[in-house]
Residue, then its C-alpha position, 0 to 999 in steps of 0.5 A: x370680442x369682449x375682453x376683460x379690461x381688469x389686467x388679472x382677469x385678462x391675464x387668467x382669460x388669456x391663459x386659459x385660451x392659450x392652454x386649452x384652444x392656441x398653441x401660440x399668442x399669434x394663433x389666438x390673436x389671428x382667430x379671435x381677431x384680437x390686437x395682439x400688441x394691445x393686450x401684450x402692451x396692457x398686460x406688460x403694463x401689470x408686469x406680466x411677459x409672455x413666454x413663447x416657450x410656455x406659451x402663456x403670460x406670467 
């Protein structure tokens, strides 16, 4: 899967498929056969957590 290499741009994309497709990062990143610790790694880098409770990164 291509995703945005821009932190911002992963942030919002990520988002968006939490809140409208996965009810969990684990759940996204298993269908999308995406590394889960890569984008939690690059995101966390631009200062952004993902909060379970929310299910989103901020």
């Amino acid at each position: 899967m291509n995703l945005p290499q821009d932190p911002f741009m992963l942030m919002s994309y990520i988002n968006q498929q939490l809140r409208d497709n996965y009810s969990s990062l684990d759940e996204m990143c298993k269908s999308l056969d995406i590394d889960k610790d890569e984008i939690t790694s690059k995101l966390n880098a631009a200062g952004f957590e993902y909060s379970p409770e929310n299910n989103k990164f901020w």
